[in-house]
C-alpha positions as a Python dict, from the first residue, in 0.01 Angstrom:
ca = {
    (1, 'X'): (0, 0, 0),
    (2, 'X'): (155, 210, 266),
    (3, 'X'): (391, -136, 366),
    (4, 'X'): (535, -120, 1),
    (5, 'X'): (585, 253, -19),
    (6, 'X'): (790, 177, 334),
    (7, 'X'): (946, -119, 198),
    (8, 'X'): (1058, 75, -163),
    (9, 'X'): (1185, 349, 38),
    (10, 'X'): (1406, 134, 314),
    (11, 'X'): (1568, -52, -11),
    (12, 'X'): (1640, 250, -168),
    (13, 'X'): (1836, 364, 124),
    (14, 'X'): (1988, 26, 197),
    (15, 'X'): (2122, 54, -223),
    (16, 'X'): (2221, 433, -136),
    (17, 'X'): (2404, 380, 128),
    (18, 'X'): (2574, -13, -33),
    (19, 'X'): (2693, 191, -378),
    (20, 'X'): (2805, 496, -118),
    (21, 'X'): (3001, 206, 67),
    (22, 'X'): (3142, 55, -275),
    (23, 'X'): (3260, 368, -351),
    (24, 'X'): (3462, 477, -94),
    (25, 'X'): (3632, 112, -68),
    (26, 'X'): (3703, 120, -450),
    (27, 'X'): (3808, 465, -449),
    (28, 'X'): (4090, 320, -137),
    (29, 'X'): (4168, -9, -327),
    (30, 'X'): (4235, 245, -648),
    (31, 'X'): (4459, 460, -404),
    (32, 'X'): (4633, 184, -249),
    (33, 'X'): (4729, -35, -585),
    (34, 'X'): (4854, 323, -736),
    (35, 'X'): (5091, 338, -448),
    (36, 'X'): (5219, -31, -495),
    (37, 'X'): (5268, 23, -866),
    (38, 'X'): (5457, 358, -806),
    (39, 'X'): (5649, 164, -512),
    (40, 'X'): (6016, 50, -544),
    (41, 'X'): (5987, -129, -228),
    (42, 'X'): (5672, -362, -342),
    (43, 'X'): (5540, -352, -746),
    (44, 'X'): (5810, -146, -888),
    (45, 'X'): (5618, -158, -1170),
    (46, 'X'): (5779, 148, -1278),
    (47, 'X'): (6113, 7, -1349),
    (48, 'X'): (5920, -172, -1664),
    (49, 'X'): (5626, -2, -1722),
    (50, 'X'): (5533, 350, -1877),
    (51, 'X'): (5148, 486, -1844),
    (52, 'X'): (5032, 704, -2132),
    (53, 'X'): (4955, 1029, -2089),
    (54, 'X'): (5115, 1065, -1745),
    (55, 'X'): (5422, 1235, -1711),
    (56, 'X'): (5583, 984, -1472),
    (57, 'X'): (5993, 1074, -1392),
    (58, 'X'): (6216, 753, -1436),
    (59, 'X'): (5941, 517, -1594),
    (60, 'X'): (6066, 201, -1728),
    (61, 'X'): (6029, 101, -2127),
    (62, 'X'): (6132, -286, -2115),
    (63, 'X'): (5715, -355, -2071),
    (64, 'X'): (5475, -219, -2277),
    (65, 'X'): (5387, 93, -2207),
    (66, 'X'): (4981, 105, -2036),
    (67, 'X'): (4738, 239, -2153),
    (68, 'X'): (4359, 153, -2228),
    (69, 'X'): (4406, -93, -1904),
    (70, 'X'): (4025, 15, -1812),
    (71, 'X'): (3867, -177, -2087),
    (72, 'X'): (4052, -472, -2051),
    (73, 'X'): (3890, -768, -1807),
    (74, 'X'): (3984, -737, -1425),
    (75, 'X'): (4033, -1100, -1438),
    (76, 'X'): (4290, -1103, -1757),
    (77, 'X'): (4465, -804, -1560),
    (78, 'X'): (4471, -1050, -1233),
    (79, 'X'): (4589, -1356, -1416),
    (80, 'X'): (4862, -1119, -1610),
    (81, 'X'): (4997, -1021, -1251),
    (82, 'X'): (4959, -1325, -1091),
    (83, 'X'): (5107, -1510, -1395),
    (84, 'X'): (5238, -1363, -1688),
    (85, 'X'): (5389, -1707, -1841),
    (86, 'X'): (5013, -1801, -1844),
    (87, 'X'): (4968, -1592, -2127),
    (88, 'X'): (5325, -1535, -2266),
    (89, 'X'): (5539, -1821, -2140),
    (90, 'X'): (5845, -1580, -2277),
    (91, 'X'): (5747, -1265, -2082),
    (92, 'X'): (6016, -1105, -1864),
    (93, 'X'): (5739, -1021, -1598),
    (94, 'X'): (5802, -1181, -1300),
    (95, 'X'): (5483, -1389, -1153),
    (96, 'X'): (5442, -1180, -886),
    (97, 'X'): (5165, -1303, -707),
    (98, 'X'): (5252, -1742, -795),
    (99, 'X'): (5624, -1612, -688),
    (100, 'X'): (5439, -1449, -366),
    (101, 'X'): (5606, -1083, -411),
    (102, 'X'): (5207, -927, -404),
    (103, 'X'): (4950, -1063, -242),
    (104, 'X'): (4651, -1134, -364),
    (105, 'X'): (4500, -814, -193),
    (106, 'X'): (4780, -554, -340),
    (107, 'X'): (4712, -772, -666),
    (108, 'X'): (4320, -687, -647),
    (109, 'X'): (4483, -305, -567),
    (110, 'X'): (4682, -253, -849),
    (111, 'X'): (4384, -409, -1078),
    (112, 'X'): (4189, -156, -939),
    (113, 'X'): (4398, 109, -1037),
    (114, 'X'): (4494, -25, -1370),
    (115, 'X'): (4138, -2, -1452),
    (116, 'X'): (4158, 328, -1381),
    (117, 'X'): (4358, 421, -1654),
    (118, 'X'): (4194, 505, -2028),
}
């Protein structure tokens, strides 16, 4: 009995300190795809793209504007970046990651930080 009590506790501090990990490296990944997307010099998302509710100076209206991007599927919001045509073969979006301007890490960042936003 005393083993499992041992056991329980060493797993819940293996979990702890795993989600404590998670955290912090989603909380970076966030931080780092918000940068790309308000970038010039990588994403330059901006010159399309609006996002609701954020006062953002010299935000683009070509795209739609985002909003809600948190309850769509991280895979959808890869696939969109990666390959807009996929889903809209007459979208203005540029492929960014099949045309290799992101790669597929600052792809996974800005997903990250797209599902940020509600």
């Amino acid at each position: 009995m005393r083993l499992l009590k041992v056991l329980l506790v060493a797993l819940f501090v293996c979990s702890l300190l795993s989600s404590t990990s998670f955290a912090t490296n989603n909380r970076r990944l966030v931080q780092a795809g918000k940068k790309i997307f308000l970038s010039k010099n990588l994403g330059n998302c901006l010159a399309c793209h609006d996002i609701a509710g954020i006062n953002i100076p010299q935000a683009g209206a070509i795209g739609p504007q985002l909003k809600h991007t948190a309850n769509y599927n991280a895979s959808y919001l890869y696939d969109k970046i990666w390959n807009p045509h996929k889903y809209n073969p007459t979208s203005i979006m540029p492929p960014f990651g099949k045309n290799a301007i992101l790669t597929k890490h600052q792809i996974k960042a800005v997903v990250a930080f797209l599902k940020t936003i509600k």
